[in-house]
Each structure stands twice: as C-alpha cells, then as structure tokens.
VEXPAPA-957498 format. One record per residue (C-alpha): residue in one letter; x, y, z; residue number from 1. Coordinates in steps of 0.2 Angstrom, whole numbers. Layout:
% VEXPAPA-957498
<rec A <X Y Z> NUM>;
...
//
This chain:
% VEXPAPA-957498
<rec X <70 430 239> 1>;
<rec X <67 414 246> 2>;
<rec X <80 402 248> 3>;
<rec X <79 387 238> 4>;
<rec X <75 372 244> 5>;
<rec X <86 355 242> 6>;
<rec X <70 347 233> 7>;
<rec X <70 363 223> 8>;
<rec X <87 362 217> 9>;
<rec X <85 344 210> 10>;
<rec X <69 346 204> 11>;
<rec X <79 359 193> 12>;
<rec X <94 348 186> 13>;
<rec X <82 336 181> 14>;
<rec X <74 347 170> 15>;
<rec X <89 353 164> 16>;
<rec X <94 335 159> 17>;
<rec X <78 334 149> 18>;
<rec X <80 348 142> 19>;
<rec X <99 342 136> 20>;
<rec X <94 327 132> 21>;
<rec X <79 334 119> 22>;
<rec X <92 347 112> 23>;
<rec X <104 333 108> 24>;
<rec X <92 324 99> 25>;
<rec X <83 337 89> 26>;
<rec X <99 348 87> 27>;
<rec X <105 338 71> 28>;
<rec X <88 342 62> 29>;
<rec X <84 360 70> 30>;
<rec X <99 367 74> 31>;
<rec X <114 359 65> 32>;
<rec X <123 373 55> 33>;
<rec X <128 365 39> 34>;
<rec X <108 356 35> 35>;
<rec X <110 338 29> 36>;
<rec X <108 340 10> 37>;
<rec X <97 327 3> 38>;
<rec X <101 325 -19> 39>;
<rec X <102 313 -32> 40>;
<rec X <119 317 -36> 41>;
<rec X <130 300 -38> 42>;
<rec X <136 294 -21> 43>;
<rec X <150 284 -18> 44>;
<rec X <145 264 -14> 45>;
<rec X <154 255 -1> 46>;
<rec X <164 245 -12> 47>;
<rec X <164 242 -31> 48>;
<rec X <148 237 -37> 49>;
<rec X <143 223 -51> 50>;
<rec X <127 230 -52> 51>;
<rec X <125 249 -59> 52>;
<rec X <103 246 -60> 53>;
<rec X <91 236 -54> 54>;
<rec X <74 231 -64> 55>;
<rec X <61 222 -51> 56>;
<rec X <48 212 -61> 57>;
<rec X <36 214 -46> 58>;
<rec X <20 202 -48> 59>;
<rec X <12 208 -33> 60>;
<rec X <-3 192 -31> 61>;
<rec X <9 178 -28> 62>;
<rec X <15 167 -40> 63>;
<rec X <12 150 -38> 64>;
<rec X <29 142 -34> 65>;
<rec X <23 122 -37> 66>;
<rec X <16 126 -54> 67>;
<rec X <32 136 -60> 68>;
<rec X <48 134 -52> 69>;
<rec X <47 120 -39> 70>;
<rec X <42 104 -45> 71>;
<rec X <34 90 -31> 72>;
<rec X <29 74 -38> 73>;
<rec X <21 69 -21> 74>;
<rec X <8 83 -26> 75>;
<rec X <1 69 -39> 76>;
<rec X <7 52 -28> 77>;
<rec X <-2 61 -13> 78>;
<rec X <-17 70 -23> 79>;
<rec X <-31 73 -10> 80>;
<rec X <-23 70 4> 81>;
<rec X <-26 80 18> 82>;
<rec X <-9 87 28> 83>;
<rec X <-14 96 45> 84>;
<rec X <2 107 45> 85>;
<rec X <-3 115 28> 86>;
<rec X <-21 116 33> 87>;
<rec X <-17 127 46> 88>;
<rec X <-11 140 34> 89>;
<rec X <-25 143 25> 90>;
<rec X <-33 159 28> 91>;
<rec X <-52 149 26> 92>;
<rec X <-51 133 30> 93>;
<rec X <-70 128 25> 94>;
<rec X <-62 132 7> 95>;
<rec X <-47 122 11> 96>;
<rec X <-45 104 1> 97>;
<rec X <-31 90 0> 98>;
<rec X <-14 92 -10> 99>;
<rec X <-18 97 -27> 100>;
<rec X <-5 91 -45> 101>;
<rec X <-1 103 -54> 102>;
<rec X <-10 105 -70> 103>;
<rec X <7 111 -78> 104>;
<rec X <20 97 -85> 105>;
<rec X <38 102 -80> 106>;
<rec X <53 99 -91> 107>;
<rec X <73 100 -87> 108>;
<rec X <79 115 -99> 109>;
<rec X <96 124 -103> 110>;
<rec X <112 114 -100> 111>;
<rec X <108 114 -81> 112>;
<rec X <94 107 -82> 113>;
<rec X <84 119 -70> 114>;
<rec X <65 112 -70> 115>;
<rec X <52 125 -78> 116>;
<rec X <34 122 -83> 117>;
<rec X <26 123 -98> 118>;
<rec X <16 138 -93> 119>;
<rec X <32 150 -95> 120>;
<rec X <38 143 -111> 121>;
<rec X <51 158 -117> 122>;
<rec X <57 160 -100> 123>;
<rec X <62 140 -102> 124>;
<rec X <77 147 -115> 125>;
<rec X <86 158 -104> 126>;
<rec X <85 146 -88> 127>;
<rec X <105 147 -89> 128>;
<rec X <105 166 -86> 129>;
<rec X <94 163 -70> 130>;
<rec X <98 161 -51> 131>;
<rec X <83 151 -41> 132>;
<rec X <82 156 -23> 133>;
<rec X <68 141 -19> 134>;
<rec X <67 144 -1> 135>;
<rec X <60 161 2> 136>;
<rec X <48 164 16> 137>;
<rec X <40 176 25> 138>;
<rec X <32 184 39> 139>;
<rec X <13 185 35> 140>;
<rec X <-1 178 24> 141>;
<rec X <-12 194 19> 142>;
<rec X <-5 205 5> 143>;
<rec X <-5 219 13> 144>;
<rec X <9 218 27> 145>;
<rec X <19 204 15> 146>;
<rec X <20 217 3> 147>;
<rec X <27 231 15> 148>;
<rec X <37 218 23> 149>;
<rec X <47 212 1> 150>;
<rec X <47 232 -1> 151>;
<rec X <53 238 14> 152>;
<rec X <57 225 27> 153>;
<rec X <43 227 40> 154>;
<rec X <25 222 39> 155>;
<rec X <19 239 43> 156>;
<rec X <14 254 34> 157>;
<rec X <26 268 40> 158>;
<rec X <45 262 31> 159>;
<rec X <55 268 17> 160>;
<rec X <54 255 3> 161>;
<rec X <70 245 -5> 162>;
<rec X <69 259 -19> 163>;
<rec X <68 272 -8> 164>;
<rec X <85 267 1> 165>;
<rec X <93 263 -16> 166>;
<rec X <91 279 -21> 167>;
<rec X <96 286 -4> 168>;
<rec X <111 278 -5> 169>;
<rec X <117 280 -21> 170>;
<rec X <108 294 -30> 171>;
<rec X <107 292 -50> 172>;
<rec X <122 295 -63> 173>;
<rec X <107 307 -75> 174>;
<rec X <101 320 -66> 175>;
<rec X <88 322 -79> 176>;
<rec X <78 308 -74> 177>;
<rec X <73 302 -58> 178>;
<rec X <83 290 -47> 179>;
<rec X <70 277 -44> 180>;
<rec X <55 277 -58> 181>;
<rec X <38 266 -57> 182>;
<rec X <29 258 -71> 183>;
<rec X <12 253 -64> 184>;
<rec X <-1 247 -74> 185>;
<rec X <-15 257 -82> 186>;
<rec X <-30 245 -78> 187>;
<rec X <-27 249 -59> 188>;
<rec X <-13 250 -44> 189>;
<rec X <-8 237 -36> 190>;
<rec X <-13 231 -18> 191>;
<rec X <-5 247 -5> 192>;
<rec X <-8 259 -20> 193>;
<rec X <8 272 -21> 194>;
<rec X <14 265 -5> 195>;
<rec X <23 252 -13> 196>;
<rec X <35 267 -16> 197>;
<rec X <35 277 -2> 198>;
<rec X <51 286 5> 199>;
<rec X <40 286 20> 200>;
<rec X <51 297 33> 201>;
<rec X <68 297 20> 202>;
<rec X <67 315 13> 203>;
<rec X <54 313 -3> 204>;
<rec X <64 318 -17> 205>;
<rec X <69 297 -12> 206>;
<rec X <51 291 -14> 207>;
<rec X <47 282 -35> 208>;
<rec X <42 292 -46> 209>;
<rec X <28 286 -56> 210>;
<rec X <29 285 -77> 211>;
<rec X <12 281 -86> 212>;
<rec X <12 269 -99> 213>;
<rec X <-2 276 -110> 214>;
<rec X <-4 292 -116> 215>;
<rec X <8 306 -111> 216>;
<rec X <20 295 -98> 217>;
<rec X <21 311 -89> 218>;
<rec X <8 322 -87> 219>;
<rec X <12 343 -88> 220>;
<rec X <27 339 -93> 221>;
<rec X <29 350 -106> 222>;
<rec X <28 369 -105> 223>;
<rec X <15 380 -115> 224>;
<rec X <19 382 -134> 225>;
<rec X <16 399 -134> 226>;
<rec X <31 406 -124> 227>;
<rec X <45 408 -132> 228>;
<rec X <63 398 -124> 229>;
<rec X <69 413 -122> 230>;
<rec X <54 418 -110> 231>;
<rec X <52 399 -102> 232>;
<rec X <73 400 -96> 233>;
<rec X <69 417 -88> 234>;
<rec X <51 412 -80> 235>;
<rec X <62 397 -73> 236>;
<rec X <76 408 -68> 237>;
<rec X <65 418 -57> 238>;
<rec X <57 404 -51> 239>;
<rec X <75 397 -43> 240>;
<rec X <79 414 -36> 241>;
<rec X <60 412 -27> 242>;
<rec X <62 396 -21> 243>;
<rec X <79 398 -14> 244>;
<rec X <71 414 -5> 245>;
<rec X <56 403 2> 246>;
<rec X <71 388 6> 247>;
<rec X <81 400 17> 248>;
<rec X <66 406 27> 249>;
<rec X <63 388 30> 250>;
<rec X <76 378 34> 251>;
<rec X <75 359 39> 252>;
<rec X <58 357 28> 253>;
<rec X <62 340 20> 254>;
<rec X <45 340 13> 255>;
<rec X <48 358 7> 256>;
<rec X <65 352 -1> 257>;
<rec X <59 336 -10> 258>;
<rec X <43 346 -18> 259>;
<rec X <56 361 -26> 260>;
<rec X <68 345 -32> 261>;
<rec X <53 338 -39> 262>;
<rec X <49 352 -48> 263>;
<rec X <66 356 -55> 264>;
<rec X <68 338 -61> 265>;
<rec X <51 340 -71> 266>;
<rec X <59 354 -79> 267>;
<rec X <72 344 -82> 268>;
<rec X <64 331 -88> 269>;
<rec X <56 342 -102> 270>;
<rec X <67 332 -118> 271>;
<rec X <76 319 -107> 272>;
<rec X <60 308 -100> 273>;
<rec X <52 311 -118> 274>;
<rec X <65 303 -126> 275>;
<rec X <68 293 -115> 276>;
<rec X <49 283 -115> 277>;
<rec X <47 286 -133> 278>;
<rec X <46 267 -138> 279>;
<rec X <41 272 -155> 280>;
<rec X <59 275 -159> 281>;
<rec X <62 256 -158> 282>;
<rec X <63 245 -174> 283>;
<rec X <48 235 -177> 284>;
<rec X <59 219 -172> 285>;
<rec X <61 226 -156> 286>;
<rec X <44 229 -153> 287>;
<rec X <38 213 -161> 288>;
<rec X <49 204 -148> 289>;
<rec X <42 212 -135> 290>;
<rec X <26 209 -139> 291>;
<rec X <20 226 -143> 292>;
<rec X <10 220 -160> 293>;
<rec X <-1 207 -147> 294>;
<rec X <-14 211 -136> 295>;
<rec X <-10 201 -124> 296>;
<rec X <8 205 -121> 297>;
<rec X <7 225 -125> 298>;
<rec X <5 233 -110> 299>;
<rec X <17 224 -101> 300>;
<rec X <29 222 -116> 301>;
<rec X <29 243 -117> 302>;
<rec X <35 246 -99> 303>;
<rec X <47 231 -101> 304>;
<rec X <53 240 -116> 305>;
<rec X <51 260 -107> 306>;
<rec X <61 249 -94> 307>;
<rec X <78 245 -104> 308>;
<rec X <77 263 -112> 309>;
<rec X <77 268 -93> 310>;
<rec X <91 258 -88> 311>;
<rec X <102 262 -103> 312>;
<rec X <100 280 -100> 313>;
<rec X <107 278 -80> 314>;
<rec X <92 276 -69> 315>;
<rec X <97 267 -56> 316>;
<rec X <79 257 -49> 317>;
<rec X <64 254 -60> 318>;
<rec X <50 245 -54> 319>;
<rec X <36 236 -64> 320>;
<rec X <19 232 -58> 321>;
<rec X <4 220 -65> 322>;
<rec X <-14 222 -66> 323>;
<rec X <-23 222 -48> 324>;
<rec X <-17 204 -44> 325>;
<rec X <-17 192 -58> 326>;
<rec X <-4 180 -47> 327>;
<rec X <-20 179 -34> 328>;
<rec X <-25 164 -42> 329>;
<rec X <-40 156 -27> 330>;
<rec X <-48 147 -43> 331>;
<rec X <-48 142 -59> 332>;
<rec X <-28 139 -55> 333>;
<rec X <-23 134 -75> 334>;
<rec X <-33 149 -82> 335>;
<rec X <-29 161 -73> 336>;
<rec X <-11 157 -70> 337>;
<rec X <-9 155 -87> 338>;
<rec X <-16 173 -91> 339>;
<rec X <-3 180 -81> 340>;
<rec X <11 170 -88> 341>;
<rec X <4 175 -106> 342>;
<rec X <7 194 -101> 343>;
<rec X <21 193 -94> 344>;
<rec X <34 179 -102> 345>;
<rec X <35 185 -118> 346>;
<rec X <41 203 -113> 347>;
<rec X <52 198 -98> 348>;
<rec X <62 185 -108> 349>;
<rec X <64 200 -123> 350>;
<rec X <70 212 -111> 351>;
<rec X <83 200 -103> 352>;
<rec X <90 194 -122> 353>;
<rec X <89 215 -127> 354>;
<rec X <99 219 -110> 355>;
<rec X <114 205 -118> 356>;
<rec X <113 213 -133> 357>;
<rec X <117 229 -130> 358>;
<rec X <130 225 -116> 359>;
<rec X <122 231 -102> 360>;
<rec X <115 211 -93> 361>;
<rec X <132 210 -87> 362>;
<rec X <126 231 -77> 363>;
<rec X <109 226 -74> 364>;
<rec X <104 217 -58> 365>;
<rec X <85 207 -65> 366>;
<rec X <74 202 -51> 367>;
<rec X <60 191 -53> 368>;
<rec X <44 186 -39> 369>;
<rec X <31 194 -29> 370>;
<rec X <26 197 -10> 371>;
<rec X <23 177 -7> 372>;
<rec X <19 161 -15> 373>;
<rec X <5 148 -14> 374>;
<rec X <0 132 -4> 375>;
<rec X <4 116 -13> 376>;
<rec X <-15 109 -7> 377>;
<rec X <-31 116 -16> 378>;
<rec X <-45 129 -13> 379>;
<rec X <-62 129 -17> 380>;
<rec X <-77 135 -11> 381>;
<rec X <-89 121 -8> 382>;
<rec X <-98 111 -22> 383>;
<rec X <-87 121 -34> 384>;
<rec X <-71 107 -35> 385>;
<rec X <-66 111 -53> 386>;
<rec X <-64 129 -51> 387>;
<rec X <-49 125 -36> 388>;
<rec X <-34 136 -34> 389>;
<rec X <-23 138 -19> 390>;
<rec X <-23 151 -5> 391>;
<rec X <-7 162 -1> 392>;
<rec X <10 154 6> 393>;
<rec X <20 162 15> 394>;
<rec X <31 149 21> 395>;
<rec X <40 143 6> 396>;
<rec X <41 150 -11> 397>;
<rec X <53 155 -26> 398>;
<rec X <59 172 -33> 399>;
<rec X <74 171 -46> 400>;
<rec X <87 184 -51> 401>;
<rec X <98 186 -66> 402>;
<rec X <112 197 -74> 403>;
<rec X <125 208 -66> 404>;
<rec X <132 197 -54> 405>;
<rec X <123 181 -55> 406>;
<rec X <129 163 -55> 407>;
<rec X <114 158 -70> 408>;
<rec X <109 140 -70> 409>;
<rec X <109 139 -51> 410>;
<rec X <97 133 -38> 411>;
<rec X <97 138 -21> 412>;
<rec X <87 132 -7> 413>;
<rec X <72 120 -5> 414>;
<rec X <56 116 2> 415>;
<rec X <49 102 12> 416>;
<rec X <42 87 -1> 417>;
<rec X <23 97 -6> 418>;
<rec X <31 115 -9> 419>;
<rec X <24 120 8> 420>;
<rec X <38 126 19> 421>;
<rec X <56 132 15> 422>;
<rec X <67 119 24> 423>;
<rec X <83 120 15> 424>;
<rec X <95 135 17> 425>;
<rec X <80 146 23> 426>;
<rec X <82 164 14> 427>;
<rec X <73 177 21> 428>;
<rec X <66 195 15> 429>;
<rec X <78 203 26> 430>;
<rec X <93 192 15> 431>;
<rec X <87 197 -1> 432>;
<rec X <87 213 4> 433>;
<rec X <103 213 9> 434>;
<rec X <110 202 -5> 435>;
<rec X <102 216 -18> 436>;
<rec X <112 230 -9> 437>;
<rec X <126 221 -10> 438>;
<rec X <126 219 -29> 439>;
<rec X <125 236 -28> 440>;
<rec X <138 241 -21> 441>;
<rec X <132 243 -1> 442>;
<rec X <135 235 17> 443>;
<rec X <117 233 20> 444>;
<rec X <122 239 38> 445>;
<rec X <133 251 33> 446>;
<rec X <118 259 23> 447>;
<rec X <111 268 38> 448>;
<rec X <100 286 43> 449>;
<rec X <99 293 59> 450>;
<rec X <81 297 64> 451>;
<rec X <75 302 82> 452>;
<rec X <93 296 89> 453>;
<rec X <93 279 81> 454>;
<rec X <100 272 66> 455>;
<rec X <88 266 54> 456>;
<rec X <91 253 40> 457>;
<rec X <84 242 28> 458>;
<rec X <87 227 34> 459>;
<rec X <83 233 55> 460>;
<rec X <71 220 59> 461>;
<rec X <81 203 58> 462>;
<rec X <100 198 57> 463>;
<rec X <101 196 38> 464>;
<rec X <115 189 29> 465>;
<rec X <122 190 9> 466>;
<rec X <115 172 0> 467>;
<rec X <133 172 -9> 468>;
<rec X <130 154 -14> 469>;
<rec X <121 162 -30> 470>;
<rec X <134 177 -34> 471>;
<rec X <148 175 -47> 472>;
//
C-alpha cells in the first residue's frame, strides 16, 4: 500500500469538512429523529394578542389615493402643469400629461374630521372606526412584483405570503376549517393567479385555501349519497391507516404531509364549511345591507358576508379579491373608479357595522388597500384627453386599517403637495407587515423558519419597524 502523501492527506480533510458541513445543514430536514410537525393546531403568540383574525380587503389594481383618501388642492391650483419628477414615473411617458383635479369633491366626515370623497359615500360614516396610513410606498411600478412584494415582502415570485406565515405562526382555533381561506372572485383571478397565496417553501398545508362564491363554495366536498355513514367512517378509517403507512415510508415529504392534511380537512369540512358559507341562513336585513338584493354589490357583498361567518367561526386570515383590476383605472378615471367604489363600499362598510354588532370589531383586525396607488398627473393616450386616468404610483399611497387594535379617526403619514411621494413618516411594506403581526400577537423577527441554514422571515428584506402611532 502506498504511503500517503501530505497533499493526500489534506486533500482528504477538506472533503471531510464538506461533507460536515453538508450533513449539518441537511441533517435537520433528513436525518433529525423527531420530524418537525407542520399543523393547524393553535400556537401560542409571542405575547397577548388584540387581534384574534384578520380580513384583508385586497383591491389588487391600485386605488387611486388623490381621488379617495388624500385630498391635494394644488391638483386644481396647478391643473396641467407639467412636474418632471412625476413624469419620471410613468411607465409611458408619450401618455403622460400634467397634474390632473380630481373629479371627486372631498368632505371632512365623523367627529375627526378625516377627508373622504364622495365616491365612497358609506364608507364616509364609519371614518371614526378607521386608521389612515397616508404614506405608504413601495418598491416597484408593475403589478406583478408590487404584488409579491404587499403579500409577501419581496418582489419576486418564490416567497411565502403574509397569510401563509399567519397561519404558520399561529395555526387556527377550528380545526374544521382552514387556517387561511381565499374569497377570489368568479369573473377571473387576480393578477399572479393562486400565487397571491402561496406557502411557497413553508410546508403547504400553510398556503390559502380557496372558497368559491358561486355554486357549491367547495367542490367534492361532499361524499356519495349512496353509502351509508356507517360505511363513509370506515372507508376513512382505512384511509388514515394507509396513509400513515405511505407517511412512515416517506418521511420529511412536506409536500406529502400538506396533501394528506388537505385531504383530512376536506373530510372535515363535510358539515363545517357548509355551514359555514351558507349565507342563505342570514336574515334578509343582513343580506340587504350587504347588498346581496343589488347587482352591483352581490358578488362582493356575498364573500364580504361568507367572510364574517368565517371570522365568527375562528379562521384566523381571510383574504378577498376583486375582479381582474377594477383599481387599474388608465382612463376614463371617474367611471371606472366609481364602478369599483360601487362594488365594494356598500359591502365593506356592512361587514364593518355587522363585526360591532356581534362583538367581534373589537377581535377582528380590517385592512383596507391594494399593491400601490396612483400618480396625481393624468394619462391619456394621444388625441384621447377626456378619457385620462393616472398610471401606477408607487411612491406614495393610502391603505387604512380598523377594529381590534386600532386608534379610528387617525391619520398617519403624508405626501409631498400633488399625492406623489410619501414624505412624511415614510411606512413601508415591510412596516405594515410587521405592524399586522404584531396585532396579532407576533415579534415579526421572532416569527422565524430555518431553511437551507438561514433563518427566514416576513419581513427579511428591510429593517421594518411597528407604526404604533396608529395602535390603541
């Protein structure tokens, strides 16, 4: 045997110290001997909570902040007038004009005298209830990463979403529903499809689950009539024993793990989820004031409506989505931003007074806005001036929050003088992330999963701070 050589011998230690290295960092996931167990059973939060669920009015387009929430009377004192640094920001600037008036007249409501405009009429009675955060900004001025960035904190494709977390950190109080439940709309998916509530790399019984709001809200749900209870408890009985069988062979299988969960909740869900999104068990008061007897406010009045029966019942995250993008508004700004205040005022504002009534505003964290705003200048193509909207803007715009708690009738925040840039107390996604964790209970850096030897967060990208200025 030849003796080895003193290159030899180190060539072989630093193999070994690869080889160390790669075990320590897969030995967690591959050769841990208690697996991680990834549930919905109820976690314990970092400290008490004030908020026990969260309903996220998501009006993924982006609502235009300067004809709703944020008044600028230089809008009309400077109308036309062309201002380079918002020019720049237009993503065509052949369409771009000079600073467009809003076409909506603004009034001081409630005893703070917050400013609203007369395109969101019902929401103007409960501006007392409501925090504004006016000086929101973001990253990027396509939807597409400024909506990964508002669900989960980076511009790209490949993270968990805010829901996702939610229910990794806190799992749900009813077993028999999911933890994190989507109410999309039926005329089409929004911008990013399903990806607006992916678990991404968390384990997938994390990711939304999504809950159809015409027809059966769940297809399959139900099991054949034919077979007898008797016969459906012993089918599924067997079933477990199988799939514990095809588990143990296969351990580590996240994947695996979240497709058997989902497949026991379903059963699950057999009576709980029916009754659940059964809105014609509501007194036709409730659903008049939700708008269910209007065509324009039914679809969204129903999930509005499936979203308080959710809430009431311990889901801890429901998510509702709009039409393609209404909030898009390029042209025609007054009709079509008034379209999409019409579908949605009404049924927010009902869902709000219902959540007081039955005691559960003060449980029930309410957050309202979409992935960005708009520029305070118009946008028309040319020869085409009275059909003007406003492109996407990034840089300054308004989201509000309300119930569990919420300091209502507060402002927070501001832009420059034309609604252009946040300039004032500057809250970013990364803040509002972290400010809706910690409503519920979690240290937004506290709120951690190891991947690959890091440890991953929400709120990874940027410092990110509570905005306690608009918290009781």
């Amino acid at each position: 045997m030849t003796k080895p050589t003193r290159r030899d011998f180190f060539s072989r230690v630093s193999n070994g110290l690869h080889g160390a290295a790669l075990a320590t960092l897969l030995g967690r996931d591959l050769f841990a001997s208690q697996p991680r167990v990834f549930d919905l059973t109820p976690k314990k939060p970092h400290y008490e909570p004030k908020a026990k669920s969260v309903i996220q009015f998501f009006m993924n387009g982006g609502p235009s902040q300067v004809d709703l929430f944020d008044p600028k009377e230089a809008l009309s004192k400077y109308a036309g007038k062309t201002v380079r640094d918002v020019n720049t920001d237009t993503s065509d600037p052949r369409a771009a004009g000079g600073l467009l008036p809003s076409p909506f007249k603004f009034k001081k409501y409630g005893q703070s005298g917050m400013d609203i405009s007369d395109a969101l009429p019902q929401l103007s009675s409960v501006v007392d209830d409501l925090a504004f955060v006016r000086s929101m900004f973001g990253e990027h001025s396509n939807h597409e990463p400024a909506l990964f960035l508002m669900q989960s904190g980076r511009i790209i494709p490949t993270r968990p979403t805010m829901g996702a977390w939610v229910a990794y950190g806190l799992g749900t109080d009813n077993q028999n529903l999911p933890a994190y439940v989507v109410l999309d709309d039926p005329k089409g998916l929004p911008i990013n499809g399903i990806s607006n509530w992916q678990s991404a790399w968390l384990p997938p019984v994390y990711q939304g689950t999504r809950f159809r709001t015409e027809g059966p809200a769940v297809l399959n749900l139900q099991p054949r009539e034919e077979l007898s209870p008797e016969l459906v408890e012993a089918e599924r009985s067997l079933l477990r024993k199988l799939d514990n069988m095809h588990r143990t062979e296969r351990p580590h299988q996240p994947d695996l793990d979240g497709r058997i969960s989902s497949y026991e909740l379903a059963a699950r869900m057999q009576l709980a989820a029916s009754d659940a999104l059964d809105v014609n068990k509501e007194s036709e008061q409730t659903r008049e004031d939700y708008g269910l007897n209007d065509p324009a406010t039914v679809s969204y009045g129903k999930r509005c409506l499936m979203a308080r029966r959710l809430v009431e019942r311990g889901v801890r995250f429901v998510q509702l989505y709009i039409e393609g993008q209404i909030w898009d508004n390029h042209s025609n700004l007054e009709g079509s931003l008034r379209y999409a205040c019409t579908k949605t005022d009404k049924p927010v504002v009902a869902l709000l007074r219902d959540l007081k009534q039955r005691g559960l505003f003060d449980s029930t964290l309410l957050v309202w806005g979409g992935e960005f705003g708009r520029l305070p200048i118009s946008q028309a193509e040319p020869g085409n001036k009275e059909a003007a909207g406003r492109d996407h803007g990034p840089s300054g715009f308004t989201v509000w929050l309300a119930g569990a708690g919420v300091k209502g009738g507060s402002i927070y925040g501001a832009t420059d003088e034309f609604g252009h840039k946040a300039v004032e107390n500057r809250v970013s996604v990364h803040d509002f992330h972290a400010t809706i964790l910690h409503l519920l209970g979690m240290n937004h850096r506290q709120l951690v999963y190891e991947r690959h030897g890091l440890q991953e967060r929400l709120t990874d990208q940027f410092p990110a701070r509570v905005v306690k200025e608009i918290l009781t």
